[in-house]
N, C-alpha and C positions, 0 to 999 in steps of 0.2 A: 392505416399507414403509421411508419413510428422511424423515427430519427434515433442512429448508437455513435456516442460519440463513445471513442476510445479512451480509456482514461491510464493506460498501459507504458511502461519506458519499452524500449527494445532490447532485446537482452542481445550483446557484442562481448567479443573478445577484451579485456582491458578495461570495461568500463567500473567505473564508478563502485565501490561496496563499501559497508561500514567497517572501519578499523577493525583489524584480528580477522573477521570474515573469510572464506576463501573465494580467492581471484577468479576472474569469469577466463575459461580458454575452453573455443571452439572449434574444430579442427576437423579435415575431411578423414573419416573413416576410412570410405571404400569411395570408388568412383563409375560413372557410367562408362567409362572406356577399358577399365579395370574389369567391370563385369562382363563385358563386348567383346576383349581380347585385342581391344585395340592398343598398339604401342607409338604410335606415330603421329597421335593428332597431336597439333599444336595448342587446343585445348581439352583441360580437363575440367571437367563438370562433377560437384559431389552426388551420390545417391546415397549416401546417409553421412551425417555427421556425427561426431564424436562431442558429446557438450560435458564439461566440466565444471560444477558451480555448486553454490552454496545454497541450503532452501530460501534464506532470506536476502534472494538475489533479485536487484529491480525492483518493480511494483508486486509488494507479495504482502500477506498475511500471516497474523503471529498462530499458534497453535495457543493454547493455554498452557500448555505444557513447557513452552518458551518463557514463561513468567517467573516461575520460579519453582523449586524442588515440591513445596505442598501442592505443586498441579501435577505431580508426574501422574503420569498414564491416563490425560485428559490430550492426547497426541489429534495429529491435525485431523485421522480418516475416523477419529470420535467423534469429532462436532458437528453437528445438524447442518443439513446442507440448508437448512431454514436460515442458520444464522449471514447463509454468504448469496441469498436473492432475498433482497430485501425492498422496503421503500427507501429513497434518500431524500435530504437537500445539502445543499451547497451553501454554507457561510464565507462572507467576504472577510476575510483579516487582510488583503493588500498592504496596508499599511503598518503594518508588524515589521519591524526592522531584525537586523543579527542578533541569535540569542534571543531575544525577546518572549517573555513567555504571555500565554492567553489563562487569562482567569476566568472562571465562572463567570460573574457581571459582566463582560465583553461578550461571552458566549448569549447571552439574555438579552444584551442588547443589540447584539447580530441577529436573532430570531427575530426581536421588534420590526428591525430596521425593515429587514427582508418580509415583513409580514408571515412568518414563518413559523410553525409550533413544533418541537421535537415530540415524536410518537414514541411508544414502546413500540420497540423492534426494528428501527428506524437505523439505517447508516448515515452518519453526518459527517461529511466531508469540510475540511478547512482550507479555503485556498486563500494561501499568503503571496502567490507568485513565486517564491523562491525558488522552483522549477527552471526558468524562464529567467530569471535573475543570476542564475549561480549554477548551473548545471555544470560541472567537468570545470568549475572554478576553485579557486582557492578557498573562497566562502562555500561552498559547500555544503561542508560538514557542520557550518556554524548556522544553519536555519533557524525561525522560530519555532515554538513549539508550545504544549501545550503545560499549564503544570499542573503537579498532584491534586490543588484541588478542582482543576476543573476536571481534569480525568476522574474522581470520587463525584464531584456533581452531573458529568454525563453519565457514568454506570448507575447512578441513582438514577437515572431518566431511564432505566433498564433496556438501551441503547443494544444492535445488536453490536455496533463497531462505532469507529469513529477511524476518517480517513486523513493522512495528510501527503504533502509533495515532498518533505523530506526525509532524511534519510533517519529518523527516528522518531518517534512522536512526542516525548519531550526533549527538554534540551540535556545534553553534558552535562553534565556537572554540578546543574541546577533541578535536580531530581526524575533523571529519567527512567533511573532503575526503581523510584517507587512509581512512577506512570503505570509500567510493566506493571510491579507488580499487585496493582489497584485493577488491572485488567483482569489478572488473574482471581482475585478474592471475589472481585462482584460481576465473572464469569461473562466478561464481553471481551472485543479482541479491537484489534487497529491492523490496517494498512498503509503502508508505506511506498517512499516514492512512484507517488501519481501525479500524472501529466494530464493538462487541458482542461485544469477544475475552473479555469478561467470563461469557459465555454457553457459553463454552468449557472454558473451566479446572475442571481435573478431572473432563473427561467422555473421556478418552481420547485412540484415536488417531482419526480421520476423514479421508476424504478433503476433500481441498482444492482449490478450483478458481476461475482468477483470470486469464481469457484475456483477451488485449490485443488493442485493434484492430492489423489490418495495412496498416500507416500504412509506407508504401516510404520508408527511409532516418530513420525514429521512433526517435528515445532516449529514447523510453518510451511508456506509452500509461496513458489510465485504465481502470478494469478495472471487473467488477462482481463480486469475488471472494465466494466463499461457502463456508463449512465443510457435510458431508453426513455427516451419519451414521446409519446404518444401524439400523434397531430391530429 
């Protein structure tokens, strides 16, 4: 027996993307009354939709090639589907307030706390709540996150990712574009806005599992990743 919790946003019309990004619009293609030849019902039902969106829309993974120019042609349908079924655990940052960044020794003493040891090959997920705090808010865009050097001291852990619930994995302003691209040099990746890491915290290790479409020459994809754990 084995319990999956989702750990997925929902991908909608309008919702939520990083600045510059393109806009999610989903809209009915064709329809089951359209194919039938019916003209008179009162409702219509889609049979296929038309989805409009960006790779790094919702809960999605970075390619390496997303990092920066020295990773071109290291695209999403390159990378080892080893890196995206992994083992995981779940560290608590709850208490990480706006902006706020996680350093190394936070990350050391969140494995303590949790009883918990980072593996090679391992996904470690950070759940700060921000999800759940700030979704379709004004805060937002302003989550915690992590910084360069704890990004440099996870890749040192030859991590295969590392996850979070917002909408970047470091912060603005405060070195997110070397987060990136520290992913890239030391060849591991992150995911982005995940839901219900709260559902996690302090239940161990589980596998993790977060496959990407294989989108030819993609720096990145959305995912419908999920934690599994075993009863």
């Amino acid at each position: 027996m084995f319990e999956i919790i989702d750990l997925s946003q929902e991908i909608f019309s309008g919702m939520p993307v990083y600045k510059g990004l393109p806009e999610v619009k989903i809209t009915m293609h064709s329809s089951h009354e359209e194919w039938e030849g019916i003209t008179n019902s009162d409702i219509v039902s889609p049979s296929v939709n038309r989805l409009e969106l960006g790779e790094h829309t919702g809960t999605h993974v970075d390619a390496l090639n997303h990092m920066g120019r020295q990773n071109r042609g290291q695209s999403i349908e390159t990378m080892p589907l080893s890196m995206f079924y992994t083992e995981g655990i779940c560290l608590d940052f709850s208490h990480k307030g706006i902006r706020e960044l996680i350093e190394p020794s936070e990350i050391e003493e969140a494995c303590i706390k949790a009883g918990e040891e980072i593996k090679k090959g391992d996904t470690i997920l950070l759940y700060t709540d921000h999800y759940r705090k700030a979704f379709g808010e004004e805060n937002w865009i302003n989550g915690p996150g992590v910084s360069p050097a704890a990004a440099r001291w996870l890749g040192n852990q030859h991590i295969a990712a590392f996850g979070v619930e917002t909408m970047s994995p470091g912060v603005s302003g405060l070195g997110n574009k070397e987060v990136h691209a520290i992913c890239g040099e030391l060849g591991f990746t992150h995911y982005e806005n995940m839901i219900n890491l709260h559902l996690l915290v302090g239940r161990g290790r589980f596998r993790f599992i977060g496959l990407p479409l294989k989108i030819r020459g993609g720096t990145g994809s959305p995912v419908r990743a999920v934690a599994v754990f075993e009863r």
